[in-house]
C-alpha positions in Angstrom: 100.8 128.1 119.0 104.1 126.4 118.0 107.1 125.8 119.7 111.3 125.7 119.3 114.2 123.1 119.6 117.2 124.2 119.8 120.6 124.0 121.2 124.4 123.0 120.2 126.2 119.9 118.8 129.1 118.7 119.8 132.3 116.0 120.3 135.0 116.4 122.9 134.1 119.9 123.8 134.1 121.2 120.5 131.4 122.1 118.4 130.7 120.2 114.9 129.9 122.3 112.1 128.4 119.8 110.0 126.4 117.4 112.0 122.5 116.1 110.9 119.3 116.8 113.4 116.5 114.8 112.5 113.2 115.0 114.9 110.5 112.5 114.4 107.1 112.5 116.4 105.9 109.5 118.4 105.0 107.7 115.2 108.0 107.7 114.4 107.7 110.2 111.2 109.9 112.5 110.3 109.0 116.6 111.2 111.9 118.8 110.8 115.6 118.2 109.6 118.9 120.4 109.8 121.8 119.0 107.7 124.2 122.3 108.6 125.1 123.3 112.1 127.3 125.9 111.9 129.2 126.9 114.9 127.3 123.5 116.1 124.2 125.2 116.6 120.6 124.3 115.1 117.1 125.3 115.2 114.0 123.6 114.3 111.3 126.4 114.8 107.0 126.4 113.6 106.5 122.9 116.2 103.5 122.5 117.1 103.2 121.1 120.9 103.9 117.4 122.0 106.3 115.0 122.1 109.6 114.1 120.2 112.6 112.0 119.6 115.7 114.6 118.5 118.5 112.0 116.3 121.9 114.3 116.2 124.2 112.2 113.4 127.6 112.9 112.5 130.3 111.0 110.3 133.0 109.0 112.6 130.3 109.7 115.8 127.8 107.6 117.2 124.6 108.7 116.7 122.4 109.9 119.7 118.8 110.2 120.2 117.1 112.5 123.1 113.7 113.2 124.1 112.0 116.5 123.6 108.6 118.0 124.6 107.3 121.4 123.3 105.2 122.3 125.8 101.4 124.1 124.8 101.7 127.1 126.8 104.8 128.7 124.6 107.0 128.0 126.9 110.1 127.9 124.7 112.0 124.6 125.0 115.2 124.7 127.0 118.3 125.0 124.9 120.1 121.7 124.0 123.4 120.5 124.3 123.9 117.2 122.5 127.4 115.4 123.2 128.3 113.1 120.4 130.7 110.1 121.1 133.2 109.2 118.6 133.9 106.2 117.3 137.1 104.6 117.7 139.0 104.0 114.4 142.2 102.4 112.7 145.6 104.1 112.7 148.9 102.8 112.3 152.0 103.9 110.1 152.3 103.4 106.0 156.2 101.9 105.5 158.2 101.0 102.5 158.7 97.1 104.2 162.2 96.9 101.9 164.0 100.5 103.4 161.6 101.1 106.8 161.3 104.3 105.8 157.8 105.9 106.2 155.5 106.8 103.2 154.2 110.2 103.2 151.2 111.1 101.1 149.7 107.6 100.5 146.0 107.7 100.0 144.4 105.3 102.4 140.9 104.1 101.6 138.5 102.1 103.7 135.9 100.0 101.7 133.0 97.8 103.9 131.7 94.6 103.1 129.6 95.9 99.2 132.6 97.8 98.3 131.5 101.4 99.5 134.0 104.4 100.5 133.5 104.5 103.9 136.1 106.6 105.2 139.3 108.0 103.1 142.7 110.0 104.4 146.6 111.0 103.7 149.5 109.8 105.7 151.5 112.7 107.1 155.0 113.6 106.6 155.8 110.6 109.1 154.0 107.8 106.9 150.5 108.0 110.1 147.0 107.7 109.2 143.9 107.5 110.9 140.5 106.5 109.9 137.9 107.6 112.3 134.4 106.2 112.3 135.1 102.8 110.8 133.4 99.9 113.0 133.1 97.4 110.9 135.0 94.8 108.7 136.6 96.5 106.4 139.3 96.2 103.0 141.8 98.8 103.7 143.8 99.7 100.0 146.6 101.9 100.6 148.4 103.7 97.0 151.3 106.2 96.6 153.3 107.9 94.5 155.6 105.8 92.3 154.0 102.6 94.0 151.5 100.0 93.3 148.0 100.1 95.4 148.3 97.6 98.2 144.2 95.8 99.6 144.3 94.6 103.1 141.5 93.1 104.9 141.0 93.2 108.7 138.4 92.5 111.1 137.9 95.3 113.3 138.4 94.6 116.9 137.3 97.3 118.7 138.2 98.4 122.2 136.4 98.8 125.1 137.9 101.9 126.2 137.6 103.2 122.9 141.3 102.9 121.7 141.8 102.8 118.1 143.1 99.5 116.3 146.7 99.7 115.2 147.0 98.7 111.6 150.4 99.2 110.3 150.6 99.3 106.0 153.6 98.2 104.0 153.9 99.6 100.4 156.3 99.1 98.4 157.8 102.4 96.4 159.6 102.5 93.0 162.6 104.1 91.9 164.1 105.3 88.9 168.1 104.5 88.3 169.4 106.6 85.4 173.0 107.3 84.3 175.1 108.3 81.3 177.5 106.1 79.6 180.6 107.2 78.7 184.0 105.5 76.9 187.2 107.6 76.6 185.2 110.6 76.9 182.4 110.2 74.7 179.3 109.0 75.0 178.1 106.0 74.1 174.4 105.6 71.8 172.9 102.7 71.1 174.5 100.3 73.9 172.6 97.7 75.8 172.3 97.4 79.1 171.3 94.7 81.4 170.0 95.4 85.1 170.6 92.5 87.8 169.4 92.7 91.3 171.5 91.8 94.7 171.0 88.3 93.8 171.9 88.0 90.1 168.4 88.0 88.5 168.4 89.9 85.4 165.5 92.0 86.0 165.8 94.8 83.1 167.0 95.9 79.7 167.8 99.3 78.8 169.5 100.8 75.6 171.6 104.3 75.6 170.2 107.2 74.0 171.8 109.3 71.0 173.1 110.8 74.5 174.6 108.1 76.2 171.6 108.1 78.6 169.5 105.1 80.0 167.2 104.8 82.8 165.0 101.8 84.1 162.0 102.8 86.1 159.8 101.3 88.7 162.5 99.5 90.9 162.0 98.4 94.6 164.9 99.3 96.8 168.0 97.3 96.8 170.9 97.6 95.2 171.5 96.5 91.5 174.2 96.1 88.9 174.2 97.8 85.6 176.3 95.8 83.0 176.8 96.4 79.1 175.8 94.0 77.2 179.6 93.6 75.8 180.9 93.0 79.0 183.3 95.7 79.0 182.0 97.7 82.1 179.9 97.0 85.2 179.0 99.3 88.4 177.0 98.2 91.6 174.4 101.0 92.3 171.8 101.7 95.6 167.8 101.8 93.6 166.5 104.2 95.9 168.6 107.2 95.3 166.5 107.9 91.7 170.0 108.5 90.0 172.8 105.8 89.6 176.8 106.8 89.0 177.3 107.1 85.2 178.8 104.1 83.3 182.5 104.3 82.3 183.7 101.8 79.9 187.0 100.2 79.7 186.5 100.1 75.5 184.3 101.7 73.3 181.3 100.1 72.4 179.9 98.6 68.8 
């Protein structure tokens, strides 16, 4: 005559769809496993009688282990109810550290100590992330859109009361100025153009094209000047508006 296990999984009152029930007998060998629990409920039926450990697992959860007995009269097992305990995790904000501004959509990844994926997520609208489940040291490398990937290291410090740690990531986003350059009403092909940031530094070369265009890409915020290479014009432009005011020049270029 066999017996049944069975019961519910679940974390803060709600059930877990996808949590992992593994029973092993007093030897410690494995006898049944579930790897779906749909609704949070499992079954582990065709037990013969005696003793078990039941291990419930779930990702970002500690795991939790509970003894079972399936007793030789048919008696069916009492239904289960297996409360996992999550485990407290890293959250903070992703910021642009030159505006303030949050980052939305940055891919935040958690790696442990070999370089494994532990635990991956998207900022919101208002630049927040949390990783849930990560207890350990761990490199933290946060990417974006029109940005270059960022690796921080932390220690994890985890709370007693099961707060999560506050990890707040800067990453720095690029812009695109672009204009038109223009000189008594035509435009201009062929001109260069030097870029200089608030303090002076040339920091890029463009050159119109059979339009009068230019554009230099992957610019921090700040604000920039955008002079012609004859020295005829010059306009002082914000880098994080994507388009700068065209380029008027006082005389026609070569």
């Amino acid at each position: 005559m066999t017996g049944r296990v069975a019961g519910t999984v679940r974390a803060a009152g709600r059930p877990l769809d996808d949590a992992v029930l593994t029973l092993t007998d007093g030897a410690g060998r494995q006898v049944a496993r579930v790897v779906e629990t749909p609704g949070g409920m499992f079954a582990l039926d065709g037990l013969p009688p005696g003793r078990y450990v039941l291990i419930a697992h779930h990702s970002g959860h500690r795991p939790r282990a509970t003894g079972v007995r399936v007793p030789a009269d048919g008696t069916l097992t009492p239904a289960l109810t297996l409360e996992l305990e999550p485990l407290a995790g890293v959250r903070g904000v992703v910021r642009d550290p030159d505006t303030g501004r949050p980052v939305a959509a940055a891919t935040i990844v958690a790696l442990d100590a070999y370089g494994d994926v532990v635990a991956t997520t998207i900022s919101d609208l208002d630049g927040t992330y949390r990783l849930g489940g990560v207890d350990a040291a761990i490199t933290l490398v946060v990417a974006a859109p029109g940005a270059d990937p960022v690796a921080r290291g932390i220690e994890r410090d985890p709370s007693p009361t099961g707060a999560d740690q506050v990890v707040d990531l800067p990453v720095r986003t690029l812009g695109t100025l672009a204009g038109t350059v223009t000189a008594g009403g035509t435009t201009v092909a062929g001109l260069t153009l030097e870029l200089h940031d608030e303090a002076g530094d040339h920091v890029g070369t463009a050159t119109t094209d059979a339009g009068g265009g230019y554009r230099f890409d992957g610019l921090p915020a700040g604000r920039y000047t955008v002079r012609s290479a004859t020295g005829g014009a010059q306009v002082v432009v914000a880098g994080h508006d994507g388009v700068a005011p065209d380029v008027f020049l006082t005389t026609p270029g070569p």
